[in-house]
TORZA-813381 format. One record per residue (C-alpha): residue number from 0; z negated, x negated, y. Coordinates in pm, 1 decimal. Layout:
REC     k          w          u          v
REC   NUM          Z          X          Y
...
***
This chain:
REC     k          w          u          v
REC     0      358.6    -1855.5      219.1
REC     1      180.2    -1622.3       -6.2
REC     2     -171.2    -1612.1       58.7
REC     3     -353.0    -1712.4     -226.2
REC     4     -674.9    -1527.4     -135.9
REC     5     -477.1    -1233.1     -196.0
REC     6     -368.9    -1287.0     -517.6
REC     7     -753.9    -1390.4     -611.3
REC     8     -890.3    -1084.5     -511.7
REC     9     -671.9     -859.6     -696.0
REC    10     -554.2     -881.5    -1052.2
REC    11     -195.8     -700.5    -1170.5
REC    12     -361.7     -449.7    -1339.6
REC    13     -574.3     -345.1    -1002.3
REC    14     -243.5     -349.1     -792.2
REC    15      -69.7     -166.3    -1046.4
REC    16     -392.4      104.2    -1045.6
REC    17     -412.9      138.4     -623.6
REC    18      -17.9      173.5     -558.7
REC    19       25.9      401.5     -871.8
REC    20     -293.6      595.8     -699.2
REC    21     -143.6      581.8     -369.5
REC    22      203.9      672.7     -514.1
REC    23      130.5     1046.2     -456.3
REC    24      114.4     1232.9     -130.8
REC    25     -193.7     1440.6     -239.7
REC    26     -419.2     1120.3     -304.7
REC    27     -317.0      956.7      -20.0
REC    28     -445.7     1253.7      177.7
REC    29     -759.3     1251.9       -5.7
REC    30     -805.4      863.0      133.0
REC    31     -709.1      986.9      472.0
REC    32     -954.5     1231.7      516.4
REC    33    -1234.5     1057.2      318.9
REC    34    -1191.4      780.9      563.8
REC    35    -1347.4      968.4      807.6
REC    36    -1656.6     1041.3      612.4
REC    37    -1770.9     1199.8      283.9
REC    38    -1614.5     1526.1      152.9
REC    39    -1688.3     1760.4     -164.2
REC    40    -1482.1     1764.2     -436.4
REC    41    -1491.1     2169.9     -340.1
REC    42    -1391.3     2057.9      -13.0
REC    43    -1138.0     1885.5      -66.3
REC    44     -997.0     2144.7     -320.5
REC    45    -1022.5     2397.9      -71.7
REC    46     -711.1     2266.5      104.7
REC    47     -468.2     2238.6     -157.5
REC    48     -293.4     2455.6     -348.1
REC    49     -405.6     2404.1     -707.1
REC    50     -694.9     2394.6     -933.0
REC    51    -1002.6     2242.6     -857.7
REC    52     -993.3     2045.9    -1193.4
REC    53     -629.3     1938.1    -1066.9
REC    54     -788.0     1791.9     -751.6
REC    55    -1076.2     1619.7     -969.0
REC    56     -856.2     1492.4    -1148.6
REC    57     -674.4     1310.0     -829.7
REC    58    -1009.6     1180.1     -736.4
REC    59    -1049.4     1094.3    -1073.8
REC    60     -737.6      821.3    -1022.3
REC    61     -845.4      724.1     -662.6
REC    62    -1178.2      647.5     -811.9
REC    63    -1032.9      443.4    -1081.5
REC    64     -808.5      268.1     -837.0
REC    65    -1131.0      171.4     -633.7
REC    66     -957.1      375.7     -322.3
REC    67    -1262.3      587.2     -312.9
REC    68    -1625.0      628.0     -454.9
REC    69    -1817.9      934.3     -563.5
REC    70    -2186.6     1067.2     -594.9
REC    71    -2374.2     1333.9     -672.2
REC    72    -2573.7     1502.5     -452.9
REC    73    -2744.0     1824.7     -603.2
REC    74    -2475.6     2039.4     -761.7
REC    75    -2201.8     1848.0     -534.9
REC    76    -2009.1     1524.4     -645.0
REC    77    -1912.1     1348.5     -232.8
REC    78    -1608.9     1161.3     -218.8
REC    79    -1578.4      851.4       39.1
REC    80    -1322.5      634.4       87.7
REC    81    -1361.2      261.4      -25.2
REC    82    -1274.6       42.1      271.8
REC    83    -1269.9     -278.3       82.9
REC    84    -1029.0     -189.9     -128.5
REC    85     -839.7      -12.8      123.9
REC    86     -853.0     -344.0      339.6
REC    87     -739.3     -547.2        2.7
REC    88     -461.2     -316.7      -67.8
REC    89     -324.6     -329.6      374.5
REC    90     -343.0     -754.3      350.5
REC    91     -164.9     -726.9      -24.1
REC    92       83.9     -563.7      187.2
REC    93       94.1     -783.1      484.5
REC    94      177.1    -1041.3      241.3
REC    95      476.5     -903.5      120.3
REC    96      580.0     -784.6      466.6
REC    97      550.4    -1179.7      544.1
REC    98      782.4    -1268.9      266.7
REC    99     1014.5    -1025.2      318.7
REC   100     1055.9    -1107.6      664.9
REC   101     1073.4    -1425.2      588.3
REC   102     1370.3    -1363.5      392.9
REC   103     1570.0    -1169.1      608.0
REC   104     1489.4    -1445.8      886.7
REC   105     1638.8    -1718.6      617.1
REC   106     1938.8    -1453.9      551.8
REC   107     1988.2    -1478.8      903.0
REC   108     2009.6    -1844.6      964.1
REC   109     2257.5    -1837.9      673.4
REC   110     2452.5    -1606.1      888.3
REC   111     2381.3    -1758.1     1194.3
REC   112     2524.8    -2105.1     1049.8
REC   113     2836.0    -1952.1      892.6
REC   114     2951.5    -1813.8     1208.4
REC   115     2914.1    -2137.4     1387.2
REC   116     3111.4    -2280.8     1124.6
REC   117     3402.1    -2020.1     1136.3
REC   118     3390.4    -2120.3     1530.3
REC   119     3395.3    -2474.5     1491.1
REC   120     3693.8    -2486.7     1143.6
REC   121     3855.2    -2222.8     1443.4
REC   122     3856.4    -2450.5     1692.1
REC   123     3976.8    -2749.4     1545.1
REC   124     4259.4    -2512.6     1351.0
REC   125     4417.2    -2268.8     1647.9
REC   126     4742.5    -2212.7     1514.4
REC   127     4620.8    -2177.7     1180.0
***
C-alpha cells in the first residue's frame, strides 16, 4: 500500500524540512505566488507586513526545504517555485491520504460486520 517510490525519493530529514517549511501561512504564500513565475525577494516583501530580512529569511527555509530556488540577477535575488519538490511533497501526501482511507474503509467493515452480527445474535434471541 505505501508506495515505495515515495519513500525513495524523500528521506525523513527532507519531509521533516518541506512540511516544517510549509507549516507557516507566510511561506506557503510565497510557493503560491512563485508558482506562477519568478518574484524579487523586494517583491515579495512588499506584501507583507514585516521586515525584508524577515521575509528573506522565509525564503531562506523554503529554499532549504527545496520548495523554491533563488538567483541573482543584478542587484536582485528571483525566487521560483520548485515544482519537483512541490510534486514530491502532493504524492507524499496522496500516500498518506491512501492509507488513511484505507483505514477508515477497514474501520468500517469492522462496523459494518458488528451490526450484522447484533442482527443475526437478535434474531435468533427475540425475547432476550
Amino acid at each position: 500500500m505505501y508506495n515505495q517510490m515515495v519513500v525513495y525519493e524523500l528521506s525523513d530529514a527532507e519531509v521533516d524540512r518541506i512540511f516544517h517549511a510549509l507549516a507557516d501561512a507566510t511561506r506557503r504564500d510565497i510557493v503560491r505566488r512563485t508558482v506562477v513565475g519568478e518574484a524579487s525577494v523586494s517583491d515579495l516583501a512588499a506584501d507583507y507586513e514585516m521586515s525584508f530580512a524577515a521575509v528573506q529569511k522565509h525564503v531562506a527555509v523554503l529554499e532549504s526545504a527545496g520548495l523554491v530556488t533563488k538567483r541573482a540577477e543584478g542587484r536582485q535575488r528571483l525566487v521560483r517555485a520548485n515544482p519537483a519538490t512541490i510534486r514530491r511533497a502532493r504524492s507524499l501526501l496522496a500516500v498518506y491520504e491512501q492509507l488513511w482511507r484505507a483505514r477508515v474503509d477497514r474501520l468500517d467493515d469492522l462496523f459494518a460486520e458488528e451490526r450484522t452480527e447484533d442482527r443475526a445474535e437478535d434474531r435468533e434471541n427475540p425475547g432476550d
